[in-house]
C-alpha positions as a Markdown table, in Angstrom:
| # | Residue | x | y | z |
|---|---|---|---|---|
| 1 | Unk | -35.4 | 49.0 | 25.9 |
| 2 | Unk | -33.8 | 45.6 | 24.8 |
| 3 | Unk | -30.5 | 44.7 | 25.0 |
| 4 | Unk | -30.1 | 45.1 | 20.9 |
| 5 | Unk | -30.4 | 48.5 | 21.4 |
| 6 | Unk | -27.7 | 48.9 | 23.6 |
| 7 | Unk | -25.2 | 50.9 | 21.8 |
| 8 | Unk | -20.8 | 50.8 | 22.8 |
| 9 | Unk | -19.7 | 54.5 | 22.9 |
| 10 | Unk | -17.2 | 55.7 | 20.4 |
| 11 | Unk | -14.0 | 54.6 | 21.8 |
| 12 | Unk | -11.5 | 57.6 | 22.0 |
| 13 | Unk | -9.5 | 58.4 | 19.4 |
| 14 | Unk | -10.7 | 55.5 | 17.0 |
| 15 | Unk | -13.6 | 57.1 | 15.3 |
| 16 | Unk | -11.8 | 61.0 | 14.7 |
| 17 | Unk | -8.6 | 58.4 | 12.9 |
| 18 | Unk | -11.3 | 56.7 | 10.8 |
| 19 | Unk | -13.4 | 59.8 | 9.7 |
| 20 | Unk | -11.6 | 62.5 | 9.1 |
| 21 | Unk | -8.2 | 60.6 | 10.8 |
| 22 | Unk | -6.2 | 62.5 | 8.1 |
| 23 | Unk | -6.0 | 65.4 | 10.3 |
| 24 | Unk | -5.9 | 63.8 | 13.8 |
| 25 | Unk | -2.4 | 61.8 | 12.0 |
| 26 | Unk | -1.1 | 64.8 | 10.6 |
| 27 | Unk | -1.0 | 66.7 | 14.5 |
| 28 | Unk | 0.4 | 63.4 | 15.9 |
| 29 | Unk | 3.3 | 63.5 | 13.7 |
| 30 | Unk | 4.1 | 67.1 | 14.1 |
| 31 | Unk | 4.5 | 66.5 | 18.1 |
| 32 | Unk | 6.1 | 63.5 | 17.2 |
| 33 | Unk | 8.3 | 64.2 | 14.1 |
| 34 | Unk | 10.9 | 61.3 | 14.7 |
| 35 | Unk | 7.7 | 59.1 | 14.5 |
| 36 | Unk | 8.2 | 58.3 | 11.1 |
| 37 | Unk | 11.3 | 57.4 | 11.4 |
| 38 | Unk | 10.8 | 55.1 | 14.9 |
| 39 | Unk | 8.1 | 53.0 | 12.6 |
| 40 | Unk | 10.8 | 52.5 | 9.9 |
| 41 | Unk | 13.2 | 51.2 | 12.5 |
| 42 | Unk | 10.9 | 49.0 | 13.9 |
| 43 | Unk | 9.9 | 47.2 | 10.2 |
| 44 | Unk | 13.1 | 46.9 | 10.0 |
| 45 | Unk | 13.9 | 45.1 | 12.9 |
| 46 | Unk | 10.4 | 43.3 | 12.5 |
| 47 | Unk | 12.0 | 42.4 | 8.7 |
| 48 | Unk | 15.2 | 40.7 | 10.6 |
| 49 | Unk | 13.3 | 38.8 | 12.6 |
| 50 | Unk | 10.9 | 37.2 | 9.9 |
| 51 | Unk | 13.6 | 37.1 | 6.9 |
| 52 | Unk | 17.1 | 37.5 | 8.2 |
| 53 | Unk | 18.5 | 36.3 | 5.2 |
| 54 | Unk | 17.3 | 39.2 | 3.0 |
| 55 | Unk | 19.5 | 40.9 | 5.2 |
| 56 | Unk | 22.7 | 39.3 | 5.1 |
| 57 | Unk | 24.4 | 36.4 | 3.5 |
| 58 | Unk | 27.1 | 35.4 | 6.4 |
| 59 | Unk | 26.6 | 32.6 | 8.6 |
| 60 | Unk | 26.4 | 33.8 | 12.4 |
| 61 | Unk | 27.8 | 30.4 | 13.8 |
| 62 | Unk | 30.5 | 30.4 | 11.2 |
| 63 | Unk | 33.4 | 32.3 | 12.2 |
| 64 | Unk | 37.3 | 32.8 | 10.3 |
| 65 | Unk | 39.6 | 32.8 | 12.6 |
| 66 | Unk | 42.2 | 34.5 | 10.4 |
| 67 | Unk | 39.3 | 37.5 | 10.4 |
| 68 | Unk | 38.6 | 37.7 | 13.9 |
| 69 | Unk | 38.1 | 40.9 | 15.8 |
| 70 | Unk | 38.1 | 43.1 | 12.4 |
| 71 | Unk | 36.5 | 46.8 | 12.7 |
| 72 | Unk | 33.6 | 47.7 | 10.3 |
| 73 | Unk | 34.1 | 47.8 | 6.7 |
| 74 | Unk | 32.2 | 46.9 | 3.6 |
| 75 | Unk | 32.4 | 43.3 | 4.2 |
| 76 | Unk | 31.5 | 43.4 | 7.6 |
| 77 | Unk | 29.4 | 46.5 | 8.8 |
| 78 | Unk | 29.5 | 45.8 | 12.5 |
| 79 | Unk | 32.5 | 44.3 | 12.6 |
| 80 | Unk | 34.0 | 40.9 | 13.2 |
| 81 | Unk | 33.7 | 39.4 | 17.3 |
| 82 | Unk | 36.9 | 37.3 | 18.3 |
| 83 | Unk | 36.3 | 34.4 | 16.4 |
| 84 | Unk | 36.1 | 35.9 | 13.1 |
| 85 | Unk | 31.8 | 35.9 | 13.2 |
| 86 | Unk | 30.4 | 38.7 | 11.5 |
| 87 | Unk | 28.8 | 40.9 | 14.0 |
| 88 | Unk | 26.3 | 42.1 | 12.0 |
| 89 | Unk | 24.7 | 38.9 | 11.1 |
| 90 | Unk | 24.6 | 37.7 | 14.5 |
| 91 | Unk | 22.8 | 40.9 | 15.6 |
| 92 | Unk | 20.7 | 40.4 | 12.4 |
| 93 | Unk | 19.4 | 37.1 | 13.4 |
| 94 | Unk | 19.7 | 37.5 | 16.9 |
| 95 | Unk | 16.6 | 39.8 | 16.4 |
| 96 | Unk | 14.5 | 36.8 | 16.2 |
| 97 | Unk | 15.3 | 35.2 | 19.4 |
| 98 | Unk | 15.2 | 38.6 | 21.3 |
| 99 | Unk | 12.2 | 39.9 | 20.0 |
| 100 | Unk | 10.5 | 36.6 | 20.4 |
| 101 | Unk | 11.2 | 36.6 | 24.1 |
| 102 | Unk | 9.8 | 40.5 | 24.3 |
| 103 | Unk | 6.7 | 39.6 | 22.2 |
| 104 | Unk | 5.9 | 36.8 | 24.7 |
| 105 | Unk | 6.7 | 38.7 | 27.5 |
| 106 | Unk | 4.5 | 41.7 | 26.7 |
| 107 | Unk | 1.6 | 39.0 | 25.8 |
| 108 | Unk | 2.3 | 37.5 | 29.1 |
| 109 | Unk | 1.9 | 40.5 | 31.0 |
| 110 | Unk | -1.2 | 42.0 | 29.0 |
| 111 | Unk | -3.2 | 38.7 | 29.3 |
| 112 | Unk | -2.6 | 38.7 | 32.5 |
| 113 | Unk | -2.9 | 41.9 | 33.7 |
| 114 | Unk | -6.6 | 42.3 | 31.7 |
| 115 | Unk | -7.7 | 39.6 | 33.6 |
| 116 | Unk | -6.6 | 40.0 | 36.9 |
| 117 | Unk | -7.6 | 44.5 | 36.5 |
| 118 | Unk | -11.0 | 42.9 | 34.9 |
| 119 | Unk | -12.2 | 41.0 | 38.0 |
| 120 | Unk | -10.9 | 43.6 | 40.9 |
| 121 | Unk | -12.6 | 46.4 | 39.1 |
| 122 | Unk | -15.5 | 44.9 | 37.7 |
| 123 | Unk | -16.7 | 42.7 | 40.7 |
| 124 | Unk | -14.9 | 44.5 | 43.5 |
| 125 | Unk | -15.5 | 43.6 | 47.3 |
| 126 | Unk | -13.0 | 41.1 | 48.7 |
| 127 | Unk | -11.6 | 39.9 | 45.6 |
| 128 | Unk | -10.7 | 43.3 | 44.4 |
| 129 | Unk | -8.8 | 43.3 | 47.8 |
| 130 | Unk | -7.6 | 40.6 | 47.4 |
| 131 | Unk | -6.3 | 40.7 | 43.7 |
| 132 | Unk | -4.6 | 44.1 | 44.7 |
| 133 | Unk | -2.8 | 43.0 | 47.6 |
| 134 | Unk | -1.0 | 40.7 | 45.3 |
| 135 | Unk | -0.3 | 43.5 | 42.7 |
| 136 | Unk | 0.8 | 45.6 | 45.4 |
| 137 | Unk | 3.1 | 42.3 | 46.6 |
| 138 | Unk | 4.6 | 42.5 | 43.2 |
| 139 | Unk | 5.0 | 46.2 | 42.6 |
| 140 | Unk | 6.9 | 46.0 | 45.7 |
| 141 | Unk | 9.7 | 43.6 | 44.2 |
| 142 | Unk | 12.0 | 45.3 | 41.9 |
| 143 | Unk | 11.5 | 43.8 | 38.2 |
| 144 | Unk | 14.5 | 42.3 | 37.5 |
| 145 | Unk | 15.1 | 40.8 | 40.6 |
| 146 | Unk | 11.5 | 39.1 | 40.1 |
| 147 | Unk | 12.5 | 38.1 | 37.0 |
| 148 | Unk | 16.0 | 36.4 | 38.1 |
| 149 | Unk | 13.9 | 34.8 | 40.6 |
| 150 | Unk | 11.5 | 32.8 | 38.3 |
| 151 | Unk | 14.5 | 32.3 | 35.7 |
| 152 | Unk | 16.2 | 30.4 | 39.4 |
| 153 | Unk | 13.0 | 28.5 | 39.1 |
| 154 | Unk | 12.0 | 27.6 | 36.3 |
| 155 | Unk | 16.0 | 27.2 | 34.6 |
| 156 | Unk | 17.7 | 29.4 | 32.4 |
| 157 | Unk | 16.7 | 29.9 | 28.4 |
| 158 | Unk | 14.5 | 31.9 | 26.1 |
| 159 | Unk | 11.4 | 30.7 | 26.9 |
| 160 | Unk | 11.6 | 31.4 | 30.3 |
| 161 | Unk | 13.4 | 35.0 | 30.4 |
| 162 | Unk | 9.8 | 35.6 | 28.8 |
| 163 | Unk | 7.4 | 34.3 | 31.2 |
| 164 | Unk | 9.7 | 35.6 | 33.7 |
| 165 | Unk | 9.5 | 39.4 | 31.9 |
| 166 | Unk | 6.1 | 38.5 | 31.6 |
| 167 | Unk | 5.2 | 37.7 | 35.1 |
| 168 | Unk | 6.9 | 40.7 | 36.4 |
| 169 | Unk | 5.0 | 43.4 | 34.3 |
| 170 | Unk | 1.4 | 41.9 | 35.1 |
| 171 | Unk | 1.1 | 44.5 | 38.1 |
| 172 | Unk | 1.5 | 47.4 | 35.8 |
| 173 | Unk | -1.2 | 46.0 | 33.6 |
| 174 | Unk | -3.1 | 45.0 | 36.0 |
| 175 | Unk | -3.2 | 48.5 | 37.8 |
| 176 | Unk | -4.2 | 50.1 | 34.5 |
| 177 | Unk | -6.6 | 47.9 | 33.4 |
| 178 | Unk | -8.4 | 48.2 | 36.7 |
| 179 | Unk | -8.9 | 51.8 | 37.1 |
| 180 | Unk | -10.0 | 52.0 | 33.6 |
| 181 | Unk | -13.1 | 49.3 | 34.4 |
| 182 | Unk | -13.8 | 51.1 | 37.4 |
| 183 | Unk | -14.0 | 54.4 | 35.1 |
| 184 | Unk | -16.5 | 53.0 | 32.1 |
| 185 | Unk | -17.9 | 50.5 | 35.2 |
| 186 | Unk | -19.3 | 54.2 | 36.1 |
| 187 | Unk | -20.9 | 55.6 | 32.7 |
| 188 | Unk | -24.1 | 56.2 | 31.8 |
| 189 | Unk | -24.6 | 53.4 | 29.1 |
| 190 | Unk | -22.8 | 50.7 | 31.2 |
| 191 | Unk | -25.7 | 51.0 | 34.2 |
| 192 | Unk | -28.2 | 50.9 | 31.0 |
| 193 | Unk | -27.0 | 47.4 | 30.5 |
| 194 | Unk | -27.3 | 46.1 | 33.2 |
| 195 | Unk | -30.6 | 47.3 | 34.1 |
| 196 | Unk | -31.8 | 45.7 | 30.7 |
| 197 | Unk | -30.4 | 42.5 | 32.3 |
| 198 | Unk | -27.4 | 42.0 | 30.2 |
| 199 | Unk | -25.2 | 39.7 | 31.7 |
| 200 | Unk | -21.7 | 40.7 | 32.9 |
| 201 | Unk | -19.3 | 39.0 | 31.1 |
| 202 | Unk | -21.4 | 40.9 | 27.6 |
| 203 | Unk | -21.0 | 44.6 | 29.2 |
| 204 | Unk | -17.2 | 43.4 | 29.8 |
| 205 | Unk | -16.4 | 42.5 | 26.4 |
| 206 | Unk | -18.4 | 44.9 | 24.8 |
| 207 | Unk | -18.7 | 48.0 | 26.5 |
| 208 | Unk | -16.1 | 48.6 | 28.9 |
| 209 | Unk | -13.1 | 46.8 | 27.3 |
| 210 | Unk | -13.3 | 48.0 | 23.8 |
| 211 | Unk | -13.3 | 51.9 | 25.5 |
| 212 | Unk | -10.2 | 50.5 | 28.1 |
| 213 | Unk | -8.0 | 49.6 | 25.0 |
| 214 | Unk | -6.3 | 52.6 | 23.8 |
| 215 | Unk | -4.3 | 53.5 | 27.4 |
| 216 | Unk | -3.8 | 49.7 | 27.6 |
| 217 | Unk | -2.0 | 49.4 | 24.2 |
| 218 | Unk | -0.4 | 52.8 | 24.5 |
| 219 | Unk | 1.1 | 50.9 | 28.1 |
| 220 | Unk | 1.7 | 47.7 | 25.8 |
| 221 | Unk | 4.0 | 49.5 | 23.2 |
| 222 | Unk | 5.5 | 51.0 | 26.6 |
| 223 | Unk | 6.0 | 47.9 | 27.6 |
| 224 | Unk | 7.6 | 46.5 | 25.0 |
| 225 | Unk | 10.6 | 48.8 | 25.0 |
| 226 | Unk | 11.2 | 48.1 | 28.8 |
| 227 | Unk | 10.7 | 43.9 | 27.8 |
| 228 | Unk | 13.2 | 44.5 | 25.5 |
| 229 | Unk | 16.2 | 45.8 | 27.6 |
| 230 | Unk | 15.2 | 43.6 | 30.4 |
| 231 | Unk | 15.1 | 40.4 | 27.9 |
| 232 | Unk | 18.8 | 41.5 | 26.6 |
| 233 | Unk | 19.8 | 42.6 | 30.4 |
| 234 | Unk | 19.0 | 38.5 | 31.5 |
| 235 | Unk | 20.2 | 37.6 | 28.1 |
| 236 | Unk | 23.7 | 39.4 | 29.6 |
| 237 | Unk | 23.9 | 37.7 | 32.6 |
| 238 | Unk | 23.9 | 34.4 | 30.8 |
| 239 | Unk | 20.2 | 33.5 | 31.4 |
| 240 | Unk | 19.3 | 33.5 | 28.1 |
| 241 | Unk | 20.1 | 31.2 | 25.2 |
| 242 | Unk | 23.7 | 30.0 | 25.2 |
| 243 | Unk | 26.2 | 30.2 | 23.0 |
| 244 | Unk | 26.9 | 30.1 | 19.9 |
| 245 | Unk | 23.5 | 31.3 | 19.8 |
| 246 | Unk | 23.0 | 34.9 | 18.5 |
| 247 | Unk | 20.8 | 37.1 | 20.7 |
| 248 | Unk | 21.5 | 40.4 | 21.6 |
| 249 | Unk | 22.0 | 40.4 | 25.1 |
| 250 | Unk | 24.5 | 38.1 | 24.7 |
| 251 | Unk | 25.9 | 39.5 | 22.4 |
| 252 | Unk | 26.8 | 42.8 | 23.9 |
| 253 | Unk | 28.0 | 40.2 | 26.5 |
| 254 | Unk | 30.8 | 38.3 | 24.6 |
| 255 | Unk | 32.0 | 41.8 | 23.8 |
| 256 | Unk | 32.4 | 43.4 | 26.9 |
| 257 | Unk | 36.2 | 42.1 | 27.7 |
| 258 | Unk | 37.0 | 43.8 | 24.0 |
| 259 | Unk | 35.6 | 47.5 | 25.2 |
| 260 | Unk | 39.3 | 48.6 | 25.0 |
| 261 | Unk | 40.7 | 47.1 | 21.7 |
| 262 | Unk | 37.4 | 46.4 | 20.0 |
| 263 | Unk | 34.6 | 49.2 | 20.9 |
| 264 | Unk | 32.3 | 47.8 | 18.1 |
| 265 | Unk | 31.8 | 44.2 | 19.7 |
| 266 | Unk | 29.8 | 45.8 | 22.2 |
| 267 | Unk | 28.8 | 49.1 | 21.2 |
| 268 | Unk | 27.3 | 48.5 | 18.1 |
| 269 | Unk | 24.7 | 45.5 | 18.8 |
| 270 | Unk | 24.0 | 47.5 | 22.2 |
| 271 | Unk | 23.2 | 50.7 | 20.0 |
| 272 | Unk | 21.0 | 48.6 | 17.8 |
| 273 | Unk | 18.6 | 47.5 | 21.3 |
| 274 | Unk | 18.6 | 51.6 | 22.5 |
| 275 | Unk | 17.3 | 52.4 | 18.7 |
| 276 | Unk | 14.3 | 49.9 | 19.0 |
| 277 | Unk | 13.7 | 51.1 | 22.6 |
| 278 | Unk | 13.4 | 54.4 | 21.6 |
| 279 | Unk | 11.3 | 53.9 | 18.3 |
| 280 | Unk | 9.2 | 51.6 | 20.6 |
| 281 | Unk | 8.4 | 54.4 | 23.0 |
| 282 | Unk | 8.2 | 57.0 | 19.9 |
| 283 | Unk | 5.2 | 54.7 | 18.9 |
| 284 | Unk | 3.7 | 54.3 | 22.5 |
| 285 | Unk | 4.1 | 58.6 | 22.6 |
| 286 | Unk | 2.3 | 58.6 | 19.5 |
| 287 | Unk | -0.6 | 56.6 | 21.1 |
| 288 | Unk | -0.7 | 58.5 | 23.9 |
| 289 | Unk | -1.1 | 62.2 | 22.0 |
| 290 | Unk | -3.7 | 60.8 | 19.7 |
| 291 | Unk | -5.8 | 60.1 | 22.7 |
| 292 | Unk | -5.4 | 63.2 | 23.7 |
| 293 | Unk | -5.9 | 65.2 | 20.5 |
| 294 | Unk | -9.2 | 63.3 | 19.6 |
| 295 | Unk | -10.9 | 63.9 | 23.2 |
């Protein structure tokens, strides 16, 4: 047997979506039916990020004094904040900073974590031990307090609530990834392999990591809910960009000594991060149950 004939297994849930995926869709939507609606959110936000001024035609540095802290109306859906800024186009273009951050942060953590689960699971021995101790290290620190610790290192603004996000989701990943290699590290085909003397680096990228990715993206979109409220939580405390700059931690920030006289300065950017958290984890659900229905 060469190595040519060394065929990947179908990865679960992949081939029943291409051939015959109709079907597999259709019984993923009806356990899911606010699925539909999560993806629309989620364009939608993607939309503000990319082309926030399809969206709206205010400026969100430019405020009218003689406007400030207006309720929502036809000119301004979300509102006016207390310099007469409307509130919707600061949330509208604040969607590019914040999801940014989250997007960085989730890469940060996945990269990461696929690396550091490869080699403990794939090589094992001491440096599985040793690779684990440190995951276990960081699973042990409470995620936000991990992150305000890097952000106290490295300073305060966007970039850096994202690696710090990042940094402190790579034991999640990590974990996953791991027990998934040690899993297809197991099969049938993988031990074929390597007894035709394919090298390991090959049976890593093509026949253990392309089965690992559907729990690992399913944890990714999981992920990026959870990267979201902890880039807007830092954003809150004031680690994030500063002001004037839109971004919707912030945001919900500048509002919160208005909860009284003005309950859309806050409540209304904040409702717009719990609607992309929960069409983020609608998505991730989604993932989830079409592994499960295709097996």
């Amino acid at each position: 047997m060469s190595e040519g004939t060394i065929k990947t297994l179908p990865i679960p849930g992949r081939t029943r979506l291409l051939s015959g995926g109709s079907a597999t869709l259709w019984r993923v939507v009806r356990r899911r039916p606010l699925l539909p609606l999560g993806l629309l959110v989620l364009l939608w936000v993607l939309g503000w990020a990319l082309w926030p001024q399809l969206f709206t035609h205010y400026d969100p540095l430019l405020g009218v004094p003689a406007q400030a802290v207006q309720p929502p109306s036809l000119a301004h859906w979300f509102g006016t904040d207390h310099l007469g800024r409307d509130l919707y186009s600061r949330t509208v273009h604040g969607a590019a900073l914040s999801l940014r951050a989250t997007l960085l942060a989730v890469v940060i953590a996945l990269f990461s974590g696929i690396v550091l689960g490869v080699l403990a699971g794939f090589f094992g021995g001491w440096l599985d031990a040793a690779l684990m101790r440190l995951v276990d290290v960081l699973m042990a620190i409470p995620a936000l307090l991990l992150a305000m610790a890097v952000i106290t290192v490295l300073g305060f603004g966007t970039l850096n609530i994202a690696l710090a996000v990042g940094l402190s989701s790579v034991a999640t990943f990590a974990r996953l990834v791991r027990g998934e290699v040690l899993r297809w590290n197991a099969s049938t085909f993988v031990e074929a392999a390597s007894a035709c003397g394919v090298g390991p680096w090959t049976i890593i990228a093509r026949h253990i990591l392309p089965h690992a990715s559907a729990p690992v993206l399913a944890l990714a979109a999981l992920e990026f809910g959870s990267a979201v409220l902890a880039v807007s939580a830092l954003s809150f405390l004031g680690f994030g960009a500063p002001p004037p700059q839109p971004e919707w931690g912030l945001l919900v920030s500048e509002g919160r000594n208005y909860m009284v006289s003005a309950w859309w300065y806050t409540s209304l950017p904040g409702l717009v991060v719990a609607t992309v958290v929960v069409a983020t984890n609608q998505l991730a659900r989604a993932i989830q149950d079409n592994q499960g229905v295709s097996r």
